[in-house]
ZAMARGU-4260 file (C-alpha; in steps of 0.2 Angstrom, whole numbers, plus 5000, padded with zeros to 4 digits):
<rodrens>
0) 4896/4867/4862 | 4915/4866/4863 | 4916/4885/4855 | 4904/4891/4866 | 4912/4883/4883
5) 4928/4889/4877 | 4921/4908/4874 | 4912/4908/4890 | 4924/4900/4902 | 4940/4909/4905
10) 4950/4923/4916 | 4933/4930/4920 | 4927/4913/4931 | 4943/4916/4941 | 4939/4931/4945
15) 4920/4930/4952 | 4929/4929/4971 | 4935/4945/4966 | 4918/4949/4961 | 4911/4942/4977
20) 4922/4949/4986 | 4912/4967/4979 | 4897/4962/4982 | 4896/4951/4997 | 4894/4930/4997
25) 4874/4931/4997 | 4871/4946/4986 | 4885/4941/4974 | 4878/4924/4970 | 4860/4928/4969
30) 4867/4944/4955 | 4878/4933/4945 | 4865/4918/4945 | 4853/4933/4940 | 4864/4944/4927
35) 4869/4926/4919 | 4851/4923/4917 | 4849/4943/4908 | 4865/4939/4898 | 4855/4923/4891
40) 4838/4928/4888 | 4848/4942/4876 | 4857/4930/4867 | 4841/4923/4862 | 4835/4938/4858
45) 4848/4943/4848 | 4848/4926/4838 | 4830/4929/4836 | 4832/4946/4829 | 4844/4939/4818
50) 4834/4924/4811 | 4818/4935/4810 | 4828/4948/4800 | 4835/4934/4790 | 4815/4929/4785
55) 4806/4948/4783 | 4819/4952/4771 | 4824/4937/4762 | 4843/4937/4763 | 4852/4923/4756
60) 4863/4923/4772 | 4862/4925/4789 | 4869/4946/4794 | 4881/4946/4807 | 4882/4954/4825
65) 4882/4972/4817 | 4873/4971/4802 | 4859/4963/4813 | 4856/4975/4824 | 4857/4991/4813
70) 4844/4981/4800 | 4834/4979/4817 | 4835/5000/4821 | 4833/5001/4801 | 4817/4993/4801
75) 4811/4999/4816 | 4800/5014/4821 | 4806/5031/4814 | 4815/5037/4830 | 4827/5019/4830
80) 4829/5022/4811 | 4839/5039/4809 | 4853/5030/4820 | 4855/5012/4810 | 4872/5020/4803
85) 4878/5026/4820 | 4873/5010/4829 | 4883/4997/4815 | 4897/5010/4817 | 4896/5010/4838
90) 4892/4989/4839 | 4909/4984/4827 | 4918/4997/4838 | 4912/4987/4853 | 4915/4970/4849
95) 4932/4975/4843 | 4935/4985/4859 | 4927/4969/4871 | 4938/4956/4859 | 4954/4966/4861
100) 4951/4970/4879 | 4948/4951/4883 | 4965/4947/4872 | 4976/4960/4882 | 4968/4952/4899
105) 4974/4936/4892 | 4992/4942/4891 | 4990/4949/4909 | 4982/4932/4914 | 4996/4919/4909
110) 5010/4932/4913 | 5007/4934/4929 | 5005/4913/4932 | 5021/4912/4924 | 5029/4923/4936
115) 5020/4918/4951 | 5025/4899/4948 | 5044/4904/4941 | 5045/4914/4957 | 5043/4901/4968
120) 5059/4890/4957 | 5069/4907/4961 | 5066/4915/4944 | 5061/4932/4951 | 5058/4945/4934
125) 5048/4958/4929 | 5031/4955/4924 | 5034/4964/4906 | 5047/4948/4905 | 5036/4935/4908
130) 5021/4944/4894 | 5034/4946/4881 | 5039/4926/4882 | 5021/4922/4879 | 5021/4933/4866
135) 5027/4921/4851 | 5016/4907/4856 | 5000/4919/4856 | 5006/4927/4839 | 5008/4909/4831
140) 4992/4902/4838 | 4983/4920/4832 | 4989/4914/4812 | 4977/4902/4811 | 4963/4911/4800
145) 4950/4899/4801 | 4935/4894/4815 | 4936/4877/4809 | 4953/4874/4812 | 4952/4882/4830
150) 4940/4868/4835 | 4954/4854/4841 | 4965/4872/4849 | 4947/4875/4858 | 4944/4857/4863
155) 4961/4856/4871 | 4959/4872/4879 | 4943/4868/4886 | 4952/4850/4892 | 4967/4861/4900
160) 4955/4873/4910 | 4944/4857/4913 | 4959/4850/4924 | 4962/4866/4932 | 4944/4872/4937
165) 4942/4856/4946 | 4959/4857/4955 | 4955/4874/4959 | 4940/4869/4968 | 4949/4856/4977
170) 4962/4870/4983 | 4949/4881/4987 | 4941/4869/4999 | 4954/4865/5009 | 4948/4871/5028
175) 4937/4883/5022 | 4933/4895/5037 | 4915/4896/5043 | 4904/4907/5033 | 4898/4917/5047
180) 4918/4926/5044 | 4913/4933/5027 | 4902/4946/5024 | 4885/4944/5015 | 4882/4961/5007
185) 4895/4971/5004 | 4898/4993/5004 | 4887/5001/4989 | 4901/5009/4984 | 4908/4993/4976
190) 4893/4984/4968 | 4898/4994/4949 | 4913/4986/4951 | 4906/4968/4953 | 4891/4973/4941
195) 4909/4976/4927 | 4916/4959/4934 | 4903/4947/4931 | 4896/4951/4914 | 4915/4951/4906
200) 4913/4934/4914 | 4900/4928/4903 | 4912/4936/4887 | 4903/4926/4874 | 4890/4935/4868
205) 4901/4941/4853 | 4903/4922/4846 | 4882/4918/4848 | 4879/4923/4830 | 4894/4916/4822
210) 4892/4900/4831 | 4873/4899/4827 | 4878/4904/4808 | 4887/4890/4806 | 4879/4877/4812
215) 4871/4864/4801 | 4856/4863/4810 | 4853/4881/4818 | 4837/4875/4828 | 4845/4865/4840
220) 4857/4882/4845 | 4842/4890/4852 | 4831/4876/4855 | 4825/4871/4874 | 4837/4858/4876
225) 4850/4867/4864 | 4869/4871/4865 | 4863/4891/4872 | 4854/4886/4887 | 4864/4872/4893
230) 4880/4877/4892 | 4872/4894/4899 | 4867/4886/4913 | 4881/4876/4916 | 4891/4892/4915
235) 4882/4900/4929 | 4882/4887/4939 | 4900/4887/4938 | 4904/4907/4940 | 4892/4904/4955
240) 4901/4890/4964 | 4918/4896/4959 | 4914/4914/4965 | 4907/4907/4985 | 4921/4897/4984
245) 4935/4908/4982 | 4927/4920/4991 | 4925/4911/5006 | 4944/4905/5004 | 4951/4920/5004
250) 4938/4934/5009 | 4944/4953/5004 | 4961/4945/5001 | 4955/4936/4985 | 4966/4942/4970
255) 4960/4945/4951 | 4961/4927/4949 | 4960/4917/4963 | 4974/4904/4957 | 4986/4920/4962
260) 4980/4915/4980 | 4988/4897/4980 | 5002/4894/4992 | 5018/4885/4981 | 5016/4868/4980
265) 5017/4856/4965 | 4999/4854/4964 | 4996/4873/4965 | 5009/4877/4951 | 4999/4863/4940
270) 4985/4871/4943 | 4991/4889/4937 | 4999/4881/4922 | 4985/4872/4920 | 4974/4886/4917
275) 4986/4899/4909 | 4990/4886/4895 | 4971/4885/4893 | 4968/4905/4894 | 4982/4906/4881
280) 4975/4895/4868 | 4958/4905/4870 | 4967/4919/4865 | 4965/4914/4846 | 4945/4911/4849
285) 4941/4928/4856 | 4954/4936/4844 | 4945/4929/4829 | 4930/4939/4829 | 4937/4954/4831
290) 4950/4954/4816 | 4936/4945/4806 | 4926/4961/4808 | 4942/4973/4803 | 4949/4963/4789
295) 4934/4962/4780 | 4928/4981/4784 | 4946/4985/4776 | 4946/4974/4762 | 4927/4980/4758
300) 4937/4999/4760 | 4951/4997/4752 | 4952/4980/4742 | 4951/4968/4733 | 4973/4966/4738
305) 4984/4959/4725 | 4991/4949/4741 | 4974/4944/4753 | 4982/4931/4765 | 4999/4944/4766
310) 4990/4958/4771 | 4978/4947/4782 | 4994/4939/4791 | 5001/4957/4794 | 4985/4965/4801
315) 4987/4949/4813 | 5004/4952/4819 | 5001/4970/4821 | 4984/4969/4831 | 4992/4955/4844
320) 5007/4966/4846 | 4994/4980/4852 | 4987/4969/4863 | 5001/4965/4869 | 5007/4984/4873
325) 4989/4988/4880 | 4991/4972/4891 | 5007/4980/4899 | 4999/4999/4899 | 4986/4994/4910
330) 4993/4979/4922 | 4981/4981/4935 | 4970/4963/4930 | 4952/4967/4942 | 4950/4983/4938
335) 4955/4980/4919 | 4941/4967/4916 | 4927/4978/4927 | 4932/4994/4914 | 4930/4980/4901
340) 4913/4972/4907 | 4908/4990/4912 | 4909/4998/4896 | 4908/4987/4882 | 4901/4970/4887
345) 4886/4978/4897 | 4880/4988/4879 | 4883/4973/4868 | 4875/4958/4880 | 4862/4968/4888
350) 4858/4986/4879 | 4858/4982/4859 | 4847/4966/4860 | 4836/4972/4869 | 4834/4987/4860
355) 4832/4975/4844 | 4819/4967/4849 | 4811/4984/4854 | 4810/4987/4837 | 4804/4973/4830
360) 4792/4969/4839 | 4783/4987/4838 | 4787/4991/4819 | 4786/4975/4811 | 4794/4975/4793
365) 4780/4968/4783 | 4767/4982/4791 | 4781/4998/4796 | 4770/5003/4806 | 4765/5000/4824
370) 4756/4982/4830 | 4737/4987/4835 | 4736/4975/4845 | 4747/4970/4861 | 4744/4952/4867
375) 4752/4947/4886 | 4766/4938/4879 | 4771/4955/4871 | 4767/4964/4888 | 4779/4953/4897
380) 4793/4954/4884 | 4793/4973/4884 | 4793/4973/4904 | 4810/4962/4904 | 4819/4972/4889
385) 4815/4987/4898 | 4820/4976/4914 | 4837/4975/4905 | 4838/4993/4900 | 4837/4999/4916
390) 4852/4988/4923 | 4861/4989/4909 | 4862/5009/4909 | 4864/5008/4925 | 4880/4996/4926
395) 4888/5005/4912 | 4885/5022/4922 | 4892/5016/4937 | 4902/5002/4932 | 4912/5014/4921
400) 4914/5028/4931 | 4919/5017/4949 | 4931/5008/4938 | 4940/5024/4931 | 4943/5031/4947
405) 4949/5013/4954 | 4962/5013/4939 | 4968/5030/4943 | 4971/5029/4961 | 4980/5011/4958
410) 4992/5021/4946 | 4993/5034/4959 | 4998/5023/4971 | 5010/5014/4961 | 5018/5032/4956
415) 5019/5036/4973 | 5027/5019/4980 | 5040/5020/4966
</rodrens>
């Protein structure tokens, strides 16, 4: 539960005011109450896919992410199977993309915190200064090579951004102007942009399978009452009240994070040091599956190395430093995580599980061929997959395109004030 908190609460649940903010107080809450609800119904699809894969073909262990769906499109009707290759190929450049993405946002996060709070102590920099002195902590805290050991950096991250959602609320509240001044439904034009926003806020759906892998007693990840649905919920529940409340704070002057919005005080500066110390520990979490998936693609490549841990260490060092260079490519935070949640998050939380359950359930393994009969159950299940197709294409579409041109006039207008 503490993992999946930590990879689910971050940057992106100060930024659903932004994301309100693009949608409108009344629509914004209804859709991230509802694409939370989407984003949880394809986790358990994809742990189920992956147990069920697990069973038909009698592997000793559990496949991961990739290797689950492409055995899903491999053993699925003929027109899933010829892209099984392609799709492991696309899904490892995904994750990777959506892990690294996160990381670079987390350098942009904590900078600008540090020079919003050093700012107000006289200690006016560059931004680029203020992510190259988090860089040495993120590095060392990027060294540690196993999930088990992340647990008590997690736990006190979770602790650290405990203290500073709460404070944030407190903030937020503080003569909130009547609701009737904001809004309900915003322009069309800006709905992709809130579509990219909220799904990178629920960032987790890379850590589901590893999580559930690990756990001693797998049934109570996915159970009723398991550690997926309740802290799902109590995700959603928080990106919702966070995202009304921010939003009514501010209105269209709500920032990429809404803790950029305080006013100085001590009690705002705790809360932004709060929070950045919290997104900076995360940064080892979300950065662990992606070089997990590089190092051993390289070393099943290239290895066995005389020198594993060396090489291991250096491939560390070298993908935080491109994160790092990314982070201050691209300094613009919004429209960063909407490209992010746009691109990468909508195809591997919404698109590739519901396409594996597609294929299992109408070319199951045992049979490889389709299921003569269709029960109501599997009726309904069909009619939310393609329920989730349909939004998910859409928001990639969108959400992608509205997001390029977002990043390109904000360029443009930087080029041109400079």
């Amino acid at each position: 539960m503490i993992h999946y908190l930590k990879g689910n609460i971050g940057s992106g649940v100060f930024a659903m005011g932004d994301a309100l903010k693009n949608a409108g107080l009344l629509f914004g809450a209804i859709g991230i109450a509802l694409l939370g609800s989407i984003c949880l119904y394809n986790n358990h699809l994809l742990v189920n896919s992956s147990v069920e894969i697990k069973k038909k073909l009698k592997m000793p262990t559990e496949p991961n992410q990739p290797e689950t769906i492409a055995l899903c499109f491999e053993h699925g009707p003929l027109m899933f199977r010829r892209w099984h290759n392609s799709v492991r190929m696309i899904v490892k450049g995904f994750i990777i993309a959506t892990q690294l993405g996160f990381c670079s946002i987390y350098f942009i996060f904590v900078s600008s915190s540090m020079q919003t709070v050093m700012k107000d102590h006289g200690y006016d920099y560059d931004l680029k200064v203020y992510s190259a002195m988090t860089l040495l902590p993120i590095l060392l805290s990027a060294m540690i090579r196993s999930l088990k050991f992340l647990t008590p950096v997690s736990l006190l991250s979770n602790i650290l951004m405990c203290c500073g959602v709460c404070l944030t609320f407190y903030l937020c509240s503080l003569d909130l102007p009547n609701v009737s001044e904001r809004k309900l439904f915003a322009d069309f034009s800006t709905i992709p942009l809130f579509f990219g926003t909220t799904i990178y806020a629920f960032e987790g759906i890379s850590l589901v399978i590893p999580l559930h892998n690990e756990m001693k007693n797998q049934k109570l990840f996915r159970s009723t009452f398991g550690v997926m649905n309740i802290g799902q919920i109590f995700v959603i529940f928080l990106a919702v009240a966070m995202g009304v409340v921010a939003y009514l704070k501010y209105g269209d002057d709500v920032k990429g994070s809404v803790t950029l919005n305080f006013q100085p005080g001590t009690l705002s500066e705790l809360v932004m040091s709060s929070v950045a110390l919290a997104i900076l520990l995360t940064y080892a979490i979300q950065f662990h599956v992606a070089i997990d998936l590089i190092w051993w693609d390289l070393v099943a490549a290239r290895g066995p190395f005389r020198h594993m841990t060396l090489y291991e260490l250096l491939l560390r060092v070298g993908l935080v430093l491109f994160t790092f260079i990314m982070a201050n490519v691209v300094p613009h935070l919004n429209l960063f995580i909407s490209l992010i949640g746009a691109m990468c998050s909508a195809a591997l939380a919404l698109v590739f599980p519901a396409l594996c359950d597609i294929a299992l359930r109408t070319c199951p393994i045992e049979e490889g061929r389709l299921q003569s009969k269709s029960t109501a159950r599997q009726a309904w299940r069909f009619f939310l997959d393609a329920i989730t197709l349909i939004i998910a294409i859409t928001g990639f579409i969108t959400g992608t395109f509205y997001s390029v041109v977002a990043i390109i006039e904000a360029f443009e207008q930087d080029f041109s004030s400079s």
